[in-house]
C-alpha positions as a LaTeX table, in Angstrom:
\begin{tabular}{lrrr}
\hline
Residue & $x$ (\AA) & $y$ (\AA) & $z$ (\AA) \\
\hline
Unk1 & 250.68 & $-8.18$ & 174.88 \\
Unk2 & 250.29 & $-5.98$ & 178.21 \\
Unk3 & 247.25 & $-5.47$ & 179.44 \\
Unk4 & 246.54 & $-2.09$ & 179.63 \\
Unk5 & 243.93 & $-1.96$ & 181.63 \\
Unk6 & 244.57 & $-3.77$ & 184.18 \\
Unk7 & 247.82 & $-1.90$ & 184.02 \\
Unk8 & 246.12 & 1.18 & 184.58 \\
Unk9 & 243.88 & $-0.19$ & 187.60 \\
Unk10 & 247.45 & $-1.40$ & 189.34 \\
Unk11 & 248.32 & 2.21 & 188.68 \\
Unk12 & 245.11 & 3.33 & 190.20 \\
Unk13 & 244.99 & 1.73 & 193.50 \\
Unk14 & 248.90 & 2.36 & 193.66 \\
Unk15 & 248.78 & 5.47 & 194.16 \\
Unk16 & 245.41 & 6.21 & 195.80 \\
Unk17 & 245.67 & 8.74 & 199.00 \\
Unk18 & 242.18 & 7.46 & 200.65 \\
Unk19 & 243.03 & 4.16 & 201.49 \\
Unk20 & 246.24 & 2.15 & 202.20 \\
Unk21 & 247.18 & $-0.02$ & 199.74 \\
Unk22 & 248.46 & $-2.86$ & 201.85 \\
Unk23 & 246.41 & $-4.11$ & 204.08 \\
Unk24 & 245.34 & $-7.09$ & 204.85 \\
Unk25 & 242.33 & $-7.35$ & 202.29 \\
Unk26 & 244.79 & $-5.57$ & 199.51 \\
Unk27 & 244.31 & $-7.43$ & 196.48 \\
Unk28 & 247.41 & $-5.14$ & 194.83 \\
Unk29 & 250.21 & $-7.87$ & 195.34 \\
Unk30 & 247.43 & $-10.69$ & 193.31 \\
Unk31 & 246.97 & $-8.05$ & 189.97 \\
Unk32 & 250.81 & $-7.05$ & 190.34 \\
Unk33 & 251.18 & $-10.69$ & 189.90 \\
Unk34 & 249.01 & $-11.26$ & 186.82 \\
Unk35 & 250.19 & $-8.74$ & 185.30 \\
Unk36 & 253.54 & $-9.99$ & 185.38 \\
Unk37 & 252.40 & $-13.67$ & 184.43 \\
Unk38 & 253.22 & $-14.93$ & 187.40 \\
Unk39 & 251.87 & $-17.36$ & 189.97 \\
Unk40 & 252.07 & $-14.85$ & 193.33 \\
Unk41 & 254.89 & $-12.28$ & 195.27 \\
Unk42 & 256.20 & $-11.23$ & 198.06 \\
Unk43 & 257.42 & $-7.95$ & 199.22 \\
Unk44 & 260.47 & $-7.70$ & 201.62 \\
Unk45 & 261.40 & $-5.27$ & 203.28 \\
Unk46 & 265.74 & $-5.02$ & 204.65 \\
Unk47 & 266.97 & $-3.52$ & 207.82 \\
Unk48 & 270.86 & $-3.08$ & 207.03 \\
Unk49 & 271.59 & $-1.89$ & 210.24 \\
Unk50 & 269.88 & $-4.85$ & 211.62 \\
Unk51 & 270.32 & $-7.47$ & 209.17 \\
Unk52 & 267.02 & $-8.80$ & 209.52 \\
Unk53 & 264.11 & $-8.84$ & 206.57 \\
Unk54 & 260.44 & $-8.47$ & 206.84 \\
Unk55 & 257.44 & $-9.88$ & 204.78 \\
Unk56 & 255.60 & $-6.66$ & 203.70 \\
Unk57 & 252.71 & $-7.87$ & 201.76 \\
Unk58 & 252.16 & $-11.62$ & 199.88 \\
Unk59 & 250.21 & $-12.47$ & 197.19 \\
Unk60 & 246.35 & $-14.57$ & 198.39 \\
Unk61 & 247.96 & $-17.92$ & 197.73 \\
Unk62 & 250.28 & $-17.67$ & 200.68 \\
Unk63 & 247.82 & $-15.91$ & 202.74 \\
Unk64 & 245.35 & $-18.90$ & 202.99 \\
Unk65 & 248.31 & $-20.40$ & 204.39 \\
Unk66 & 249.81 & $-17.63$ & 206.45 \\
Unk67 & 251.27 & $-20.28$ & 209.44 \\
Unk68 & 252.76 & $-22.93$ & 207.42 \\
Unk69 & 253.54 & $-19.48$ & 204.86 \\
Unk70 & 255.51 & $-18.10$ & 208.21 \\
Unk71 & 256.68 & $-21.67$ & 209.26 \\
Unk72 & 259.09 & $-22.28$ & 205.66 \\
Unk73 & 260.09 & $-18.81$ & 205.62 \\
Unk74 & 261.86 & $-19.13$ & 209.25 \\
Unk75 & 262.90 & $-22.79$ & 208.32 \\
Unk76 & 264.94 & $-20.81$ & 204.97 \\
Unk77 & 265.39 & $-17.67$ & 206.28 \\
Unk78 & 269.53 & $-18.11$ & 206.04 \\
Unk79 & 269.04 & $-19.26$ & 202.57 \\
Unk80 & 266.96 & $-16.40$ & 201.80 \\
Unk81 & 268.85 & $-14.01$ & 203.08 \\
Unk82 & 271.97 & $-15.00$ & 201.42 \\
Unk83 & 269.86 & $-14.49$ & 197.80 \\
Unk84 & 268.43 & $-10.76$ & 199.29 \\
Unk85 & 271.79 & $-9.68$ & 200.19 \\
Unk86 & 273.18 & $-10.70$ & 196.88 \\
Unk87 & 269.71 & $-8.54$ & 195.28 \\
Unk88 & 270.09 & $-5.67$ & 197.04 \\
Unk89 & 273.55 & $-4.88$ & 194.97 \\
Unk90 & 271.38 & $-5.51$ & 192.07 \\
Unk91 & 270.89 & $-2.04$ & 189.94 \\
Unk92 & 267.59 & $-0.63$ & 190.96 \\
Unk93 & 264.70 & $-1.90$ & 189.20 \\
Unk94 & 266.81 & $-4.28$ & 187.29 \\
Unk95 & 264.98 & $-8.07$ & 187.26 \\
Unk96 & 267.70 & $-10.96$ & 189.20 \\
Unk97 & 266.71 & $-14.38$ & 188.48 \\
Unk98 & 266.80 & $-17.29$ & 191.08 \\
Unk99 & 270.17 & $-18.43$ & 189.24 \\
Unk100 & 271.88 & $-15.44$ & 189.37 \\
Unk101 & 270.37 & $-15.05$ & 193.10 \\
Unk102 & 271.91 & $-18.47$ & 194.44 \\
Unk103 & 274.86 & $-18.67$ & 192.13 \\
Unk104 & 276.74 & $-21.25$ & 194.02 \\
Unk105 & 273.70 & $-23.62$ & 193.79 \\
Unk106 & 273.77 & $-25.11$ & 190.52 \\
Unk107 & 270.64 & $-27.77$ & 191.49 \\
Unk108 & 268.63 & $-25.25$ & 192.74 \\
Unk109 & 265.11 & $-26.83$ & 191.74 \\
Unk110 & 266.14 & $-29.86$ & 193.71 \\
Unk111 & 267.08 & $-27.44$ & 196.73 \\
Unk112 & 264.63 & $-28.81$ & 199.92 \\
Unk113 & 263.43 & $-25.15$ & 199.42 \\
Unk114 & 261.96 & $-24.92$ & 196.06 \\
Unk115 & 261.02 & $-28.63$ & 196.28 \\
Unk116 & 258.80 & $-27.62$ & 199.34 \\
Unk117 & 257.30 & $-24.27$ & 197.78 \\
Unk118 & 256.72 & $-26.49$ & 194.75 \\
Unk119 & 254.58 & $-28.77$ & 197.00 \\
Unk120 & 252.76 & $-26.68$ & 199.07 \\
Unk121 & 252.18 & $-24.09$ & 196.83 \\
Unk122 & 252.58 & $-25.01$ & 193.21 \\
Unk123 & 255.48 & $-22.27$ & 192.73 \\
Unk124 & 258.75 & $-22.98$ & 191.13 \\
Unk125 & 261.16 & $-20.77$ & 189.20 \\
Unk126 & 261.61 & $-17.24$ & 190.86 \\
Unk127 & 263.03 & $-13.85$ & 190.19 \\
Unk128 & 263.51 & $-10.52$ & 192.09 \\
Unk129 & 263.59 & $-6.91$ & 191.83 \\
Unk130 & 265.32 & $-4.41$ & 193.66 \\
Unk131 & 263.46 & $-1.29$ & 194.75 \\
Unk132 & 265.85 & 0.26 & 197.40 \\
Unk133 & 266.54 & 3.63 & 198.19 \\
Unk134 & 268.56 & 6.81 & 199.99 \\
Unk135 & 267.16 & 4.54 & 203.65 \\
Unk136 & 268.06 & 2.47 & 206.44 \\
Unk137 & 264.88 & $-0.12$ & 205.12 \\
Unk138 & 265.95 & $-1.32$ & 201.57 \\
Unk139 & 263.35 & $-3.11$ & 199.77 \\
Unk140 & 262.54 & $-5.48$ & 196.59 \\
Unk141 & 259.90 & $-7.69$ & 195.39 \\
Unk142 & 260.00 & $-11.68$ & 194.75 \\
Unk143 & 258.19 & $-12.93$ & 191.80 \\
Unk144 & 257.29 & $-16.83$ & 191.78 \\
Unk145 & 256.69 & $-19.03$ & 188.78 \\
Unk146 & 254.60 & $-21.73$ & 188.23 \\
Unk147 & 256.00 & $-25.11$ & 189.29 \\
Unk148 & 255.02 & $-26.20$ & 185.73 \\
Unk149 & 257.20 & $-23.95$ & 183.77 \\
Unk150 & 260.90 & $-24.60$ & 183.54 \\
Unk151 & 261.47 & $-20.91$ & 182.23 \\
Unk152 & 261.44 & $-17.70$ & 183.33 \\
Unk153 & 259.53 & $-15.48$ & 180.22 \\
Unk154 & 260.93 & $-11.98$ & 179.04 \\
Unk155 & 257.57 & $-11.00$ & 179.31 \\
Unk156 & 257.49 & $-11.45$ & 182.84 \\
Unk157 & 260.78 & $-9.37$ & 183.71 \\
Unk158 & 259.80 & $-6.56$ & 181.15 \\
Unk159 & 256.62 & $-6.65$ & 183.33 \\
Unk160 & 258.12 & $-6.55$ & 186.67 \\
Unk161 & 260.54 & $-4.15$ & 185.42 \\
Unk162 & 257.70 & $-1.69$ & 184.50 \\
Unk163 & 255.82 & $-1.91$ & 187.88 \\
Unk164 & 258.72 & $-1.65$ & 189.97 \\
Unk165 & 258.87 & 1.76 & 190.47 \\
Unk166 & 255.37 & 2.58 & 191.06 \\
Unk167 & 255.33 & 0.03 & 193.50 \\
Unk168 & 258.63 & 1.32 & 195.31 \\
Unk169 & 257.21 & 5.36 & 195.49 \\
Unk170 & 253.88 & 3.47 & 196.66 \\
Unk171 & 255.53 & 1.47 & 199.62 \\
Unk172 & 257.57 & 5.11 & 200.41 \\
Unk173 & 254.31 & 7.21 & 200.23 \\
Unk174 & 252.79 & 4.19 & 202.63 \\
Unk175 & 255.29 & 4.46 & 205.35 \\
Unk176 & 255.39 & 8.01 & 204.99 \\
Unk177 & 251.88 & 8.28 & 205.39 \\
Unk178 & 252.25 & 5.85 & 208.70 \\
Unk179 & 254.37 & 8.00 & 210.32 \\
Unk180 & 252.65 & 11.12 & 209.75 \\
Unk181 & 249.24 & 8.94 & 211.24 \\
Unk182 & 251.01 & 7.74 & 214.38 \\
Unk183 & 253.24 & 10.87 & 214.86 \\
Unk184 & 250.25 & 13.28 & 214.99 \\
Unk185 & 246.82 & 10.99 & 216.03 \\
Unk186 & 247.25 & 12.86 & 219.14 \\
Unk187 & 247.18 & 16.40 & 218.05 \\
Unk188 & 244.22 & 15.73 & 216.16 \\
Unk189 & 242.48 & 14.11 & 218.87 \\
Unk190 & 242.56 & 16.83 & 220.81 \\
Unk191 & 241.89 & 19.20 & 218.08 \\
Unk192 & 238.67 & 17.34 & 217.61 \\
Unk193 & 237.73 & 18.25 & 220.97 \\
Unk194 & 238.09 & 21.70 & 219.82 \\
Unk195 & 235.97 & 21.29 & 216.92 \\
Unk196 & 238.62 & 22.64 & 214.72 \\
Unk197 & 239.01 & 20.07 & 211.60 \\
Unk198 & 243.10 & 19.70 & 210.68 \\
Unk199 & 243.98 & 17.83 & 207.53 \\
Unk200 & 247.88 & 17.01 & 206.79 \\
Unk201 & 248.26 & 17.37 & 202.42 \\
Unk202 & 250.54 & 17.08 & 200.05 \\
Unk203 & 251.98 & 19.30 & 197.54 \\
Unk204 & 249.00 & 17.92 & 195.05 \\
Unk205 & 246.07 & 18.39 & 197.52 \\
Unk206 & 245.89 & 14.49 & 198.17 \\
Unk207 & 244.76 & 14.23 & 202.03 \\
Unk208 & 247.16 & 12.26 & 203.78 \\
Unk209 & 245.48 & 12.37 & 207.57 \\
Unk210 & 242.48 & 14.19 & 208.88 \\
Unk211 & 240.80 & 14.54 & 211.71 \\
Unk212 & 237.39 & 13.43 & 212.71 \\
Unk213 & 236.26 & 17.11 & 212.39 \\
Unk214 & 237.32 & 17.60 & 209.53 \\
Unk215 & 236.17 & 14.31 & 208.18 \\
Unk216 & 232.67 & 15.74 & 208.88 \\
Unk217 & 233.29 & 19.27 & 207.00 \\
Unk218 & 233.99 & 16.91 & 204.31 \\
Unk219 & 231.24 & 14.78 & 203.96 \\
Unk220 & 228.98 & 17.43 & 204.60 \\
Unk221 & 230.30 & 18.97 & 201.00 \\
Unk222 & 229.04 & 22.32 & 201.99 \\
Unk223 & 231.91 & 24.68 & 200.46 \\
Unk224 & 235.28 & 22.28 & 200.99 \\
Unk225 & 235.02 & 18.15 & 200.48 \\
Unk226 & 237.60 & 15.82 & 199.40 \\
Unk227 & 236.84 & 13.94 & 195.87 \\
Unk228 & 239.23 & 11.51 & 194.75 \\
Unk229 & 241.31 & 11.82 & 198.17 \\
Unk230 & 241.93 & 15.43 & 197.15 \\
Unk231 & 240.82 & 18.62 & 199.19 \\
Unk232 & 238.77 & 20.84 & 196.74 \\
Unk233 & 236.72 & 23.87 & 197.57 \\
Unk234 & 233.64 & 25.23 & 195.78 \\
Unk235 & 233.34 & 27.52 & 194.12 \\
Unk236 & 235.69 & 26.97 & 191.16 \\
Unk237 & 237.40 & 30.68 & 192.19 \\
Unk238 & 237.59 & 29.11 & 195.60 \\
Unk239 & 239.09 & 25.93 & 194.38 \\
Unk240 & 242.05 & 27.22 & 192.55 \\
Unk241 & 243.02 & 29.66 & 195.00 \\
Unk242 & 242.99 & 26.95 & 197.12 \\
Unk243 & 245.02 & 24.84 & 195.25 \\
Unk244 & 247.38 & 27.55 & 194.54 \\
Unk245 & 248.04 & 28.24 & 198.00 \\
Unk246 & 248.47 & 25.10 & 198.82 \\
Unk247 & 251.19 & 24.33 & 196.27 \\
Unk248 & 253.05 & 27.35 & 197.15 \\
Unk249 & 252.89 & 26.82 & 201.04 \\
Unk250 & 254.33 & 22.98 & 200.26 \\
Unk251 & 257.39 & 24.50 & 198.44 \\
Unk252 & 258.12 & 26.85 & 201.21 \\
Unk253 & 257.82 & 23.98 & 203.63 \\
Unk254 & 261.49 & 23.05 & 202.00 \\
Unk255 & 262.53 & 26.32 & 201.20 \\
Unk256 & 261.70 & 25.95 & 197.46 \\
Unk257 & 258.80 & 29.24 & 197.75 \\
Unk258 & 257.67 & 31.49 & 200.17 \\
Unk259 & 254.65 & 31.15 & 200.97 \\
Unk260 & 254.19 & 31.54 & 205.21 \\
Unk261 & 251.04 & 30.68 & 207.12 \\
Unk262 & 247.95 & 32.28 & 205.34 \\
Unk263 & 244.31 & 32.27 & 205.54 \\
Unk264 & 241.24 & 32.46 & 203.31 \\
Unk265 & 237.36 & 32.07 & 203.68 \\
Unk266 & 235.96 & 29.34 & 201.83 \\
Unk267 & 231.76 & 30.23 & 201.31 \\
Unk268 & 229.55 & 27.69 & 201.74 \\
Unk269 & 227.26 & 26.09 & 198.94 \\
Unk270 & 224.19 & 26.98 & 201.78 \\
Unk271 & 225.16 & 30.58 & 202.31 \\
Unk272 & 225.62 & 30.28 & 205.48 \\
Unk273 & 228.63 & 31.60 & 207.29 \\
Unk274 & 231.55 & 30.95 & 205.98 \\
Unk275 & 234.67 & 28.45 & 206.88 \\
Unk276 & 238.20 & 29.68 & 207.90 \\
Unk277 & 240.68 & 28.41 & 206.56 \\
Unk278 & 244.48 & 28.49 & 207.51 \\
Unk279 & 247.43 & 27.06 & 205.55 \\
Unk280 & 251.02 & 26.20 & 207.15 \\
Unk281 & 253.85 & 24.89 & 205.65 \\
Unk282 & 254.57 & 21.59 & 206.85 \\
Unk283 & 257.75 & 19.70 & 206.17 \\
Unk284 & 259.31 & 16.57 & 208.15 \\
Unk285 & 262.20 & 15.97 & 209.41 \\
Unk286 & 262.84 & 12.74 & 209.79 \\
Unk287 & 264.27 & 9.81 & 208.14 \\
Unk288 & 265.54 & 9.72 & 204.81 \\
Unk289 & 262.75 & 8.68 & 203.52 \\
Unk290 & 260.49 & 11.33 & 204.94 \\
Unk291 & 261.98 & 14.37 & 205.09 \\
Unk292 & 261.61 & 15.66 & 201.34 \\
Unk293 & 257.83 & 15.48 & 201.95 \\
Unk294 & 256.38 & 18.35 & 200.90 \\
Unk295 & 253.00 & 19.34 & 202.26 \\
Unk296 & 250.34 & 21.56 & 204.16 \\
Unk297 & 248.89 & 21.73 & 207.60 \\
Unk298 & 245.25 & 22.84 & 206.80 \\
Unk299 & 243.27 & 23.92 & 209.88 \\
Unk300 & 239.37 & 24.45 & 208.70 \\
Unk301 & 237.05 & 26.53 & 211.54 \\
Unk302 & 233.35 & 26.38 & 211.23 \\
Unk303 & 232.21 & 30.12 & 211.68 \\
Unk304 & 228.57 & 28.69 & 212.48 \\
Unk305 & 229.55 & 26.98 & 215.01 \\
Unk306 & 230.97 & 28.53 & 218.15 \\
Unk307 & 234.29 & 27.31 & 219.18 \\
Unk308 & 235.51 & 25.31 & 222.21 \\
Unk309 & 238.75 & 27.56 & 222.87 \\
Unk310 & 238.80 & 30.73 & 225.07 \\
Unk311 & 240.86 & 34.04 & 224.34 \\
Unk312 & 242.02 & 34.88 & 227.19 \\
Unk313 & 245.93 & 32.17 & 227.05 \\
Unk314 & 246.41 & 34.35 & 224.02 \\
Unk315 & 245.05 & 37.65 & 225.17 \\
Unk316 & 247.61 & 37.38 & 227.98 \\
Unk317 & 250.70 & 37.03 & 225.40 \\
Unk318 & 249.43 & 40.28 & 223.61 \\
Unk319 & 248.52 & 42.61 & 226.26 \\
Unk320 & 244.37 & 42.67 & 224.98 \\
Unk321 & 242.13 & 44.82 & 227.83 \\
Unk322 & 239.23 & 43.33 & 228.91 \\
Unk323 & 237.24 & 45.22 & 226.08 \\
Unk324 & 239.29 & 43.56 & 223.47 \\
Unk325 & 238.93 & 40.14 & 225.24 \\
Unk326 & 235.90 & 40.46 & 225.16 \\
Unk327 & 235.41 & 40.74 & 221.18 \\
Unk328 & 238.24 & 38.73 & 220.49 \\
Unk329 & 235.50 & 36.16 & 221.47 \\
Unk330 & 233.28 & 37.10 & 219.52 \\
Unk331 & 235.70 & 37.18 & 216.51 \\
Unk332 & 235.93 & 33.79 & 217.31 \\
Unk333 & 232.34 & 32.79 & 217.47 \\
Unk334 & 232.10 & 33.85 & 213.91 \\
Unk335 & 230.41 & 37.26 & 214.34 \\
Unk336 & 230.57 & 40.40 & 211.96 \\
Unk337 & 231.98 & 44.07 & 212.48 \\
Unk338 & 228.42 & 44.47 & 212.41 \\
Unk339 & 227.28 & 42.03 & 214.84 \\
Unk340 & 229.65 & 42.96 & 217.30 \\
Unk341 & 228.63 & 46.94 & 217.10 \\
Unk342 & 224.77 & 45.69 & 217.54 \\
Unk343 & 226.01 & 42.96 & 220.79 \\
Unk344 & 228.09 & 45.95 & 222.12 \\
Unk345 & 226.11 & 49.23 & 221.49 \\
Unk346 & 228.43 & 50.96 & 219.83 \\
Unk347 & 228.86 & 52.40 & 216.33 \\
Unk348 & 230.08 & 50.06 & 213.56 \\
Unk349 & 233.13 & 52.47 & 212.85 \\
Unk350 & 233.71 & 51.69 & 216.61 \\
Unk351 & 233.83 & 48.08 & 216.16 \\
Unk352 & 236.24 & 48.15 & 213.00 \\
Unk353 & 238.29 & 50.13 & 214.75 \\
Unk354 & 238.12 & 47.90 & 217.59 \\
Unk355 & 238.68 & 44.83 & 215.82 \\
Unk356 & 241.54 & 46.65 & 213.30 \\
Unk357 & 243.18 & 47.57 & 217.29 \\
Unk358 & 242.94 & 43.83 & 218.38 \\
Unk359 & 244.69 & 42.32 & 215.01 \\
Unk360 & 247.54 & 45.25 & 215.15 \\
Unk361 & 248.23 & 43.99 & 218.72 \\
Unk362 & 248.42 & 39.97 & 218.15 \\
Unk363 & 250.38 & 40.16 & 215.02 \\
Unk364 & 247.58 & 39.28 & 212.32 \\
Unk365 & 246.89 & 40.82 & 208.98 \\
Unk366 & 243.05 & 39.49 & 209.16 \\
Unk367 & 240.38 & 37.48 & 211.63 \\
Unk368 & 241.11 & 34.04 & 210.18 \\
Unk369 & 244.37 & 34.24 & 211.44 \\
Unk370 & 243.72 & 35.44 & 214.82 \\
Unk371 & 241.18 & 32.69 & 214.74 \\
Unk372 & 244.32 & 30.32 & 214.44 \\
Unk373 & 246.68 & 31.93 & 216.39 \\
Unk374 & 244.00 & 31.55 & 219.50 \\
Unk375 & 243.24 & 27.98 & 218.70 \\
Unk376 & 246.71 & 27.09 & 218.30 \\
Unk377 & 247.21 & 28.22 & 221.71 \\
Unk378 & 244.37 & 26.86 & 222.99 \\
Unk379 & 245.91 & 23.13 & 222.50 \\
Unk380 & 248.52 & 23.47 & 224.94 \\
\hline
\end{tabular}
């Protein structure tokens, strides 16, 4: 009988954006295995062009004994190899047992392999699933028996047959995910220094890498926060307009929409002023595996909170006057048509006018994307 819920919690921590699900405390590999009735797993990853595997995760058994763990698996790695090779010809998803693995080994139990991992470890019997895709890096999963059991039980491949495909989207959203972490750490770095918060999201609104900035918008839950690794907005309004936007701006990241860069203010639970935010389609081009990911480049500016950019890089591209440098700043620093008239002396028709002047000039339908179009500037 399958155990739903524990089913469900695999599921769960699967396919959670906040927090990888492979590191070195993961406990996913341990529940994939109980699940499946098993004693522990392995997950391998295959370099074709290469012809070399890697260990991607292990179940806890072998990582209390991660030397002598290492030690067998470069004493076997031939006979390994030979059995991956044959697995990754295997239909996708489709359970291989050890026999069919190592055909041409008819004593395979009394192999010095098994008899080892039978002594050091208490596993036996094995069987493997192939998870590969449209990449260079093919991957599948090992399940191992208990020594004690001479059989392999249909439970167990039904089981492993079930989870496989979870687990292989997982492992793609992981590396995915990596790339997009190492690729663009530096970017946000420096947009920290900014104090302009940039999130990377998915189609769905899952967060896939912010910055510290906007780390802090979020926990401070003051219009815009992240629950369940998801960006939401308050309020409600706010939320699915949000939402809609960004699903829209994802599709025209691969030409499925189009949605271009757009902006909207997001008002804080305190009342206080508001938050810009700008949306840009963001698509990768990478490897295979990578470059159907469809997502949003979410830049969130803090209109209490004067920025740490200057006008005057982008004033130069448009051809502002000193006059209009002058309130482009203070566009930036958050203020009001109002505000400016009273910090100028002039009328407030004179400041909308003003201000409507400045956005005709630099290209921009409203202030939140001037906002951006100065800050995006200011990072080079």
């Amino acid at each position: 009988v399958m155990d739903i819920e524990l089913f469900s919690r695999i599921l769960q921590g699967l396919y959670s954006p906040s927090t990888s699900q492979f590191d070195e405390n993961s406990m996913i590999s341990d529940e994939i295995a109980r699940f499946s009735g098993v004693s522990g797993m392995t997950i391998l990853k295959y370099n074709g062009r290469q012809h070399q595997y890697q260990l991607q995760e292990s179940s806890r058994i072998y990582r209390k004994e991660t030397d002598t763990f290492s030690g067998l698996s470069a004493k076997y790695g031939a006979f390994e190899l030979r059995a991956l090779r044959r697995l990754l010809r295997q239909q996708q998803y489709i359970p291989m047992t050890d026999a069919e693995m190592w055909p041409d080994e008819p004593g395979l139990l009394e192999t010095e392999m098994f008899v080892e991992t039978s002594k050091i470890f208490g596993v036996g019997r094995r069987f493997a699933v192939n998870m590969s895709g449209a990449s260079d890096w093919n991957s599948g999963f090992v399940m191992h028996v208990d020594h004690r059991k001479t059989d392999i039980s249909p439970e167990s491949l039904r089981a492993a047959s079930l989870i496989a495909p979870h687990l292989a989207s997982a492992l793609a959203l992981e590396q995915m995910n990596n790339v997009l972490r190492k690729q663009y750490a530096v970017m946000l770095e420096l947009l920290d220094s900014m104090d302009i918060g940039v999130c990377i999201v998915s189609q769905n609104g899952d967060v896939i890498i912010e910055n510290r900035k906007a780390s802090a918008v979020f926990a401070d839950q003051d219009g815009i926060s992240k629950k369940d690794g998801k960006i939401v907005a308050y309020p409600q309004a706010s939320n699915g307009e949000l939402r809609r936007r960004i699903t829209q701006t994802a599709l025209t990241a691969i030409g499925q929409a189009s949605l271009p860069r757009n902006a909207m203010v997001i008002t804080k639970r305190s009342l206080r002023s508001p938050y810009w935010i700008e949306i840009s389609p963001f698509g990768h081009a990478g490897s295979d595996l990578e470059k159907n990911f469809r997502g949003a480049l979410i830049r969130i500016v803090d209109s209490d909170r004067k920025p740490k950019f200057k006008v005057e890089p982008f004033a130069k591209m448009v051809g502002l006057t000193s006059a209009e440098i002058e309130i482009g700043q203070l566009i930036c620093s958050g203020y009001s048509a109002s505000d400016i008239a009273d910090i100028r002396g002039v009328s407030i028709h004179t400041a909308r006018s003003q201000i409507k002047s400045i956005l005709a000039k630099s290209g921009c339908s409203n202030r939140v994307l001037f906002v951006a179009k100065v800050a995006s500037l200011s990072q080079f």
